[in-house]
N, C-alpha and C positions, 0 to 999 in steps of 0.2 A: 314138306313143311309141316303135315299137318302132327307128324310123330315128335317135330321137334317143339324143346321146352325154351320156352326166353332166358336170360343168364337168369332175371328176378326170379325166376319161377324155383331155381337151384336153392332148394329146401338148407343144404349145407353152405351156401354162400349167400343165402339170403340177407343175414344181420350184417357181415361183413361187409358185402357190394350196397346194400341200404344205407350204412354208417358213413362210409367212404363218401358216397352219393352225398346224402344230407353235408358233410361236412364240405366236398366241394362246389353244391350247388348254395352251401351260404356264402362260403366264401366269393362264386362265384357274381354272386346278388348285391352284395356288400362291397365288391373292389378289391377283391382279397384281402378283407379285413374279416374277423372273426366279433360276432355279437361285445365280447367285454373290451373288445379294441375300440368298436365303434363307441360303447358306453364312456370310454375314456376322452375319445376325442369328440364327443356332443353332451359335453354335462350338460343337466338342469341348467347351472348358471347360465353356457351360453347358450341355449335354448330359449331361456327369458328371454335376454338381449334378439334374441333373434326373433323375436315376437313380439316384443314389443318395444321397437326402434323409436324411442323418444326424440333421437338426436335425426330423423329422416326426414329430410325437406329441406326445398330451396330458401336461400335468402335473397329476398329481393336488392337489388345495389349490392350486390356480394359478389369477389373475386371467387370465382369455382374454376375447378381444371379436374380434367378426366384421367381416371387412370384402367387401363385393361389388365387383364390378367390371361393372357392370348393361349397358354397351355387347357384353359377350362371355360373361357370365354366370362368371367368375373366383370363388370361395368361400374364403377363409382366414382359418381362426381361429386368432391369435396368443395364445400363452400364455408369459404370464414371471410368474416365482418370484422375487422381491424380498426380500431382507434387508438390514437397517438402511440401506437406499436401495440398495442394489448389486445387480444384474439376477444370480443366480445361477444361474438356466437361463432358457432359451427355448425353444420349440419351435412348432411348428405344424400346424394339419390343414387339411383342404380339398381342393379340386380346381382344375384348370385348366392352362393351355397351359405349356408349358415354361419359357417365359419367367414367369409368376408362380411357377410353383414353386420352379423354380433360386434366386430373386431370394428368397423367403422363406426358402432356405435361407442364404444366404449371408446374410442381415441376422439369420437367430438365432446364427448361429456368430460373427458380430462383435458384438453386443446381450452376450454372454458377458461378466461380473465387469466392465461399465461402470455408472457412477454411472448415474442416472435422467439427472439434467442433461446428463452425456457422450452419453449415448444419445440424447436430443432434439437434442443439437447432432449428432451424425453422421447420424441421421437427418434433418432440416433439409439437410445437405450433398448426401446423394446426391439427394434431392428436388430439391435446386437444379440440379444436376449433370445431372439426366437432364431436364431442362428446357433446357437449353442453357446454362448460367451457370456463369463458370469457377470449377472450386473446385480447390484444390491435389492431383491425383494422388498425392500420399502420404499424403493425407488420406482418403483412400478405400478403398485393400487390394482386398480381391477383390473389393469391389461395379465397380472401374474392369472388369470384363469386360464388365459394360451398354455399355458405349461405343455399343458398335454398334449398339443398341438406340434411343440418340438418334435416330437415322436415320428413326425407323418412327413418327411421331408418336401413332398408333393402338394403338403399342405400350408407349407407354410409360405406362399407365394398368396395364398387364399389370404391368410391373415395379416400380411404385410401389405396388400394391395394399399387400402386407404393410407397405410402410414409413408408409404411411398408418394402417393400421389398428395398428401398434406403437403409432406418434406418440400415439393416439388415447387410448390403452390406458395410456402413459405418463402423459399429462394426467390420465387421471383414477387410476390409483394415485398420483399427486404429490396429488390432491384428497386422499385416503385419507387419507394419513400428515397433512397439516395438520392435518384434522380430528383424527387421534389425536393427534398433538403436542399 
């Protein structure tokens, strides 16, 4: 052992086995994503939102329903305040990656003073939308920062999480009211 040299030590394969290195150990670090992949899919925008979640917290007297995200372990319980059908707050608790959080906040702050029906159709949209199915970019508002997000097929179960579990949550307060109607 004591004549032999490490592969690193190999003066001629030094930059090559280094490079190789570096690039698998970021990969590695990163989820096999490469530094401008990851810049892609954590802009500033949702970095904000993900720091500073306006839309997080309970309502008190407010219909909530959980939803998981069982592949990453994602947790958000969405809460909306309904009067004579119109979403009058929302909010939400939970935990998870950036990308559910940001994404829950951004569908309570657009859920705000829409019908039950409006709501199930925007919701319906961006669900489509982050599926790869075209839906009109002025239809969308801030949820269009997910873009990038398409990209990450793994990811987009992350950013669908609350809007699923809205959807959910909508169905059955629309049960609610029939039955009091």
């Amino acid at each position: 052992m004591s004549g032999e040299r490490l592969l690193l030590q190999h003066r001629e394969r030094r930059g090559t086995y280094a490079g190789s290195y570096q690039e698998h150990h970021q990969r590695v670090s990163l989820g096999g994503m490469k530094m401008d992949e990851l810049r892609e899919l954590y802009t500033d925008t949702l970095m904000s939102f993900y720091l500073a979640p306006d839309r997080k917290g309970k309502i008190a007297d407010a219909q909530g329903l959980e939803g998981k995200n069982l592949s990453c372990g994602d947790r958000i319980k969405v809460f909306l305040q309904v009067e004579d059908g119109v979403i009058k707050d929302a909010k939400f608790t939970g935990y998870g990656c950036v990308i559910s959080q940001s994404s829950a906040t951004v569908m309570c702050r657009m859920l705000l003073n829409k019908r039950l029906d409006e709501a199930k159709e925007m919701i319906d949209r961006f669900i489509d939308f982050m599926q790869g199915k075209d839906v009109p970019e002025e239809l969308l508002g801030d949820a269009l920062y997910f873009e990038g997000v398409r990209r990450f097929p793994s990811r987009v179960k992350c950013a669908t999480l609350a809007w699923h579990t809205a959807k959910e949550l909508i169905q059955k307060l629309k049960g609610i009211q029939s039955d009091a109607g």
